[in-house]
N, C-alpha and C positions, 0 to 999 in steps of 0.2 A: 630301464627308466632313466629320465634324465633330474640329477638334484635339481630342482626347482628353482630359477630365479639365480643360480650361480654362477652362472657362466661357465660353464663345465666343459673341462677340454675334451675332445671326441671320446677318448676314450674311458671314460667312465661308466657310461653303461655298461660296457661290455667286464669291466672291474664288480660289477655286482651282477652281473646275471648268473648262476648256478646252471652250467654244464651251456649249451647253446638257447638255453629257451631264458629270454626276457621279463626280468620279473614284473607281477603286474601290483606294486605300491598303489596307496591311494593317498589323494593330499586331501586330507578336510579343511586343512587352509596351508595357503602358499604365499609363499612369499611375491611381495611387489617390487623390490629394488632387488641389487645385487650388490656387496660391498666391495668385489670389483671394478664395477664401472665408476667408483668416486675419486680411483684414483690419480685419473688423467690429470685433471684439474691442478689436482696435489702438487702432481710431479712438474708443472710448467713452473709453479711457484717456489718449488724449493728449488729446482734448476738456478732460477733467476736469481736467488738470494743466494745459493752458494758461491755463482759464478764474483757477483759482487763482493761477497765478502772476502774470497780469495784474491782480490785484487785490493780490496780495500784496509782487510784486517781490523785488528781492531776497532779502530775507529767508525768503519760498519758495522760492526757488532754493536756498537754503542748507540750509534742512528737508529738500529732496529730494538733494541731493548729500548729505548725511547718512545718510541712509533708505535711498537709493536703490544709492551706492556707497561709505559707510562715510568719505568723505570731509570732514572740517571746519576742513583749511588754508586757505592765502590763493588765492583762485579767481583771482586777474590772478596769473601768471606772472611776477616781477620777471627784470627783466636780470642781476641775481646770481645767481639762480637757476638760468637759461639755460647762465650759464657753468659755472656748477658739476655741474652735469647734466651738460652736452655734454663735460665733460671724464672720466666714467665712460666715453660712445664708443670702440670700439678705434678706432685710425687707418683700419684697413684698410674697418671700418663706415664711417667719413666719407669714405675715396675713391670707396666706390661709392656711397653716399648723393649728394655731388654729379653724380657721372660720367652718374647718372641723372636728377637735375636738370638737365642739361646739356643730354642729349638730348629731355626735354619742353618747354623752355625754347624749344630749336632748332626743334621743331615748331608748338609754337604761335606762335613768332615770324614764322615764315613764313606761319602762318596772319593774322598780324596783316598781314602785309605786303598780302594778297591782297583785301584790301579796303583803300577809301579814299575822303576826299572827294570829292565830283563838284560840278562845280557847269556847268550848261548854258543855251545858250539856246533854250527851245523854242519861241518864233514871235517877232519881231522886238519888241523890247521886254521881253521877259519872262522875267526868269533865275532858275532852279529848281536849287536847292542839296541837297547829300548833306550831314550833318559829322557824322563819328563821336565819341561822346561817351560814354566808359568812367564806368559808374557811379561812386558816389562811394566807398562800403561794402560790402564785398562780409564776408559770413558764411561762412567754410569750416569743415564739419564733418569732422571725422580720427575713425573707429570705431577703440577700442579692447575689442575683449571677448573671444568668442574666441581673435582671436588679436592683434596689435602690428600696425597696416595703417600701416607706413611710409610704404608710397607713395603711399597717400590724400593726406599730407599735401602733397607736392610737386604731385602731381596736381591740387589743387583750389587753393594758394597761387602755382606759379610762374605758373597762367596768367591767374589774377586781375593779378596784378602788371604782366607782359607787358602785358595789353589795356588795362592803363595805372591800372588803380584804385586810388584814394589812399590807403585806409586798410583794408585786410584781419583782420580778426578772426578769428582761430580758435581753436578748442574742440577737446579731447579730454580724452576718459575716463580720471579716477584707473585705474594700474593696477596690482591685487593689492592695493590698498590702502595704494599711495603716489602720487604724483606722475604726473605723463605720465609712460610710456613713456620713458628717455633717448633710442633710437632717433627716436621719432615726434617727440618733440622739438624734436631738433637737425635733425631734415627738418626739419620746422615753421620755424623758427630759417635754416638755409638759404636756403629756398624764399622768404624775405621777409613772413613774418607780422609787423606791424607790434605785435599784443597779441595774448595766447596766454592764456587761460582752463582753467583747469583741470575738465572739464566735462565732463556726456556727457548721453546722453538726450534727452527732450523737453526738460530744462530748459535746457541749454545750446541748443537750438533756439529755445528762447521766449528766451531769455536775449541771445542775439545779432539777433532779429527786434526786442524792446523797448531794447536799448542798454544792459540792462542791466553798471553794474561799468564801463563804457567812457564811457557818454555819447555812444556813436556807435551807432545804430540801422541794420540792413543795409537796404542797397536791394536785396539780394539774398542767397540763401543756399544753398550748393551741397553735394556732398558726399555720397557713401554713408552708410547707416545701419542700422538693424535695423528693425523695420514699425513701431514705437514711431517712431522718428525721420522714416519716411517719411510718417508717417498727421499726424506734427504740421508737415511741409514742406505737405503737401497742406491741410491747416488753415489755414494763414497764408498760401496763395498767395494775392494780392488783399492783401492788408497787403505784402507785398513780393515780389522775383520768385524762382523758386525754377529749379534748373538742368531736372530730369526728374522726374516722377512714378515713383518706384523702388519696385522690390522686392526680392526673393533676386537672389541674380547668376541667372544663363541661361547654358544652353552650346546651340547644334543644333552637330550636324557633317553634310555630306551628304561620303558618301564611297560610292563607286563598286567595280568587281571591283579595279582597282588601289593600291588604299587597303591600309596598314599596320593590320591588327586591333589591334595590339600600340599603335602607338602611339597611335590614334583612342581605344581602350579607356581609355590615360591620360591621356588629355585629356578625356574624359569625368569622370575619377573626379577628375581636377584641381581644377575645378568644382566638384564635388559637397563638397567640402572645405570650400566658403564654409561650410556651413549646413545647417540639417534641412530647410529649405522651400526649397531652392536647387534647380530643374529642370535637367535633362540631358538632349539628344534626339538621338539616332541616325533619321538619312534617310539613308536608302541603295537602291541598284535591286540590290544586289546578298544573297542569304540565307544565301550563304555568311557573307559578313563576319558578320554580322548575328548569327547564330548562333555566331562564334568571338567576336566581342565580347561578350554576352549572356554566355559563360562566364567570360570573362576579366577583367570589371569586379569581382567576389566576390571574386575573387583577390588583384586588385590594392587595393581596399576591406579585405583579412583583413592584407595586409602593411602598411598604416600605422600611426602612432604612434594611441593611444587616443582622441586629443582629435579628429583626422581623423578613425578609424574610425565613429567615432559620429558622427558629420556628412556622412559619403560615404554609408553605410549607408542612414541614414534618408530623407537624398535621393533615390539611387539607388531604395530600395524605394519611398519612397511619390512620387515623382514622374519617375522616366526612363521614358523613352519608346525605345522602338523600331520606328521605320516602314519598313514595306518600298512599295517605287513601281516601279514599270515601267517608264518612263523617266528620263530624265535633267529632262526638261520638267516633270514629273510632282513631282519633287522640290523642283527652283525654288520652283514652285507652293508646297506643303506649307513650305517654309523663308519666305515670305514671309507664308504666312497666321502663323503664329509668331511669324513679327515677333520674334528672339529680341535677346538683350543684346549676345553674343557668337556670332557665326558661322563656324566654319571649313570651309574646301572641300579635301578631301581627292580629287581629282578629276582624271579627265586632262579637257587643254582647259581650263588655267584662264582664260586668255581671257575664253571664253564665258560662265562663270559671274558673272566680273567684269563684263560688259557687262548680264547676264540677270537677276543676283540686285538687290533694293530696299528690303527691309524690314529694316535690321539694324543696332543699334547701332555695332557695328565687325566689319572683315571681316580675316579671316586665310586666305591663298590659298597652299594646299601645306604638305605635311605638316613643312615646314622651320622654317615660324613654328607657333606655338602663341597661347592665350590668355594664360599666363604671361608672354610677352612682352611682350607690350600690358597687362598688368598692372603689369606691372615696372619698367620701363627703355627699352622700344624707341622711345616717342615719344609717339604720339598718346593724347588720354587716354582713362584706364580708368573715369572717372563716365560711365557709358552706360545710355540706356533701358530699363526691364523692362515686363513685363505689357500687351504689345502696342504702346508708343509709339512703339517705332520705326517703326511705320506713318504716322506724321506728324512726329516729333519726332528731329532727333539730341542726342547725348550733349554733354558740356562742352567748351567749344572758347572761345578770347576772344572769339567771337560772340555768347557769351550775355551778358559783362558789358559789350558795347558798343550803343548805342542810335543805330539811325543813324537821328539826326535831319531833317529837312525843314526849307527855310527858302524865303523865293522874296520876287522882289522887282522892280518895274514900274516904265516909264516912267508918264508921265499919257497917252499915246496907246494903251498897250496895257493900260491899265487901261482907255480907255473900250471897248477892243474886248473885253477878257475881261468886263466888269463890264454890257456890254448880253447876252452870253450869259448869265452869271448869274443876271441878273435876269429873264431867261423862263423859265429852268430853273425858278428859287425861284419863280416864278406858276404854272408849271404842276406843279407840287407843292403850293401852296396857301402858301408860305410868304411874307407880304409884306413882315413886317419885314426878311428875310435881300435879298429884291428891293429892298428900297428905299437900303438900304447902296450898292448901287450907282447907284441912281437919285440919291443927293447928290452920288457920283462925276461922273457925266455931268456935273450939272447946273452944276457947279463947274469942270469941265476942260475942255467943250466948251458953254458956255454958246449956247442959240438952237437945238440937237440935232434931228436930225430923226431920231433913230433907235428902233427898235422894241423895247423894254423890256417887251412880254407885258402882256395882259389883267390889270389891279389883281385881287385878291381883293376879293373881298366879303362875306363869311361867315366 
């Protein structure tokens, strides 16, 4: 089968067919766009604006905070300012602003824990070293547009921090046509943002890749954003490192005869909330559900406030999906070709699903947790994969801003034993300059050698 409406590279059928026979899915509704094809567009514009801005600097930065978001305050954040913002906060807003820092904080610490230096010997003589080395700069982008994404900011600033990185940057978007967010803020501010920019867009993406306003250039740059902001992370990958190649958020759900319509339905329409290009996908073996959800997503889409309604709507119409499978293997299958952002298993046997399922930014197992959760507060973070990457790629974790380095280091007995392998390998590849590196070795550490170093090059 082919995923519906995605653009799918040839080879995905053939990634879900079980043994050579083709399996036979049914769509009771499909998708009408692809969130692939929005991004050509994307990319001519954030091309043009970066090109500009690296020529212009600042001062285009400042044209397009202008232009762009009506903005022409002080773009660096002062620490009076900080205070004075975070003091609009109710109280009750900064108990749970931390209490949720707290718990990503806790998660990603433990993720730090879970790796570390090594350092071995692997043949007598010869010691080969791990050291984990947390960039220097890390760029966090906070999206303010639609709506205030509070927890973006903790999400991408506590775990920079954690995995030890020295100087954090972050950006967000004037908003309404004042200042950050007090909210997004005072997370910001919390969460350990060292400088806070008042920024959005491509520009505040060129803006923290060239150092501009800071003097500190990212060695990295993380963070959700609108396709504007994805298409200019994907521009600048190779100039620095970026977390995921993103797009609209993603929902799948696979849910089974046991599965709550009611509540699969709003977790579906949850989703669809991000955004007009945001996908939703119903996998399920069962037609009943399928059919009570398919009614009940309209409903639940007709009772939200305006600014959702238009954004669940045009999701839900032009890109949810509803698939029907006949087993339960059958569905695996179909949620892994997906490869979605957000996965949850609404399913008996969650076990097995946990052991079976591979392709998915983050997994939610039982109708108990939701997306919202892992959005919000529960721990692990919510910057995760879209547009197929979780088939090779996970989401933000302190993995991404820790570089585990290699080092390694020889007696002169096991350099002559590694450095006469070398130098036949480099001959029998043709390489003699890299062979003869260690032919000075020998000839230096075991002077009179009678050992076999490979046929010279000659050509």
């Amino acid at each position: 089968m082919t995923a519906g409406g995605r653009g799918d590279p040839p080879a995905i059928s053939r990634r879900i067919a079980p043994g050579d026979a083709q399996m036979a899915v049914t769509y009771l509704k499909k998708a009408r766009k692809t969130a692939l094809s929005e991004s050509a567009s994307a990319r001519e514009v954030a091309e043009r604006m970066l090109a500009k801005i690296a020529q212009g600097r600042e001062e285009a930065v400042r044209a397009y905070a202008r232009e762009l978001d009506g903005w022409s305050g002080p773009i660096v954040v002062a620490p009076e300012e900080i205070e004075r913002r975070s003091a609009e906060v109710p109280e009750q807003v900064k108990a749970d602003i931390r209490e949720a820092i707290a718990n990503v904080r806790r998660f990603a610490e433990a993720q730090r824990a879970s790796i570390r230096d090594i350092e071995i010997e692997s043949t007598p003589g010869v010691t080969l070293g791990q050291k984990l080395v947390p960039c220097k700069v890390a760029g966090c982008y906070v999206p303010t547009g639609r709506y205030a994404h509070i927890a973006s900011a903790y999400m991408s600033v506590v775990t920079a921090k954690t995995a030890g990185v020295d100087k954090v940057v972050a950006c967000s978007t004037p908003y309404r046509g004042g200042g950050i967010h007090p909210y997004v803020l005072y997370a910001m501010h919390q969460a350990g943002a060292d400088i806070i920019l008042t920024l959005g867009g491509v520009q505040a993406i060129a803006s923290m890749a060239y150092g501009l306003f800071t003097g500190h250039a990212a060695d990295i740059l993380v963070g959700p954003g609108n396709k504007f902001v994805a298409e200019a992370k994907r521009l600048l990958y190779g100039q620095v490192g970026i977390d995921v190649f993103a797009g609209p958020s993603e929902i799948a759900i696979l849910a089974d005869e046991t599965a709550d319509a009611d509540l699969v339905a709003a977790d579906l329409v949850g989703q669809a909330e991000h955004g007009h290009e945001s996908p939703a996908w119903l996998i399920t073996s069962s037609e009943t559900l399928a059919h009570s959800v398919i009614a009940r997503v309209p409903e639940l889409i007709q009772s939200l406030p305006p600014r959702a309604r238009d954004a669940a709507a045009a999701a839900w119409g032009d890109y949810g999906e509803v698939i029907l499978c006949k087993t339960r293997e059958e569905m695996a299958a179909v949620a892994d070709a997906y490869a979605p952002e957000h996965l949850e298993v609404h399913c008996a046997d969650l076990p097995w699903w946990l052991e079976q399922l591979s392709n998915y930014g983050s997994l939610f197992l039982g109708e108990e947790t939701t997306v919202a959760y892992g959005d919000k507060a529960s721990g692990p973070n919510h910057i995760l994969p879209t547009k197929f990457a979780a088939r090779y790629s996970a989401g933000l974790s302190v993995h991404k801003f820790l570089k585990p380095l290699t080092w390694q280091k020889m007696t002169r007995e096991a350099s002559c034993e590694i450095g006469a392998l070398s130098a036949r390998i480099s001959r029998l590849e043709g390489m003699e300059a890299h062979a003869r590196t260690a032919d000075i070795r020998l000839a230096r550490y075991r002077p009179g050698h009678n050992v076999d170093l490979g046929q010279p090059v000659l050509d």
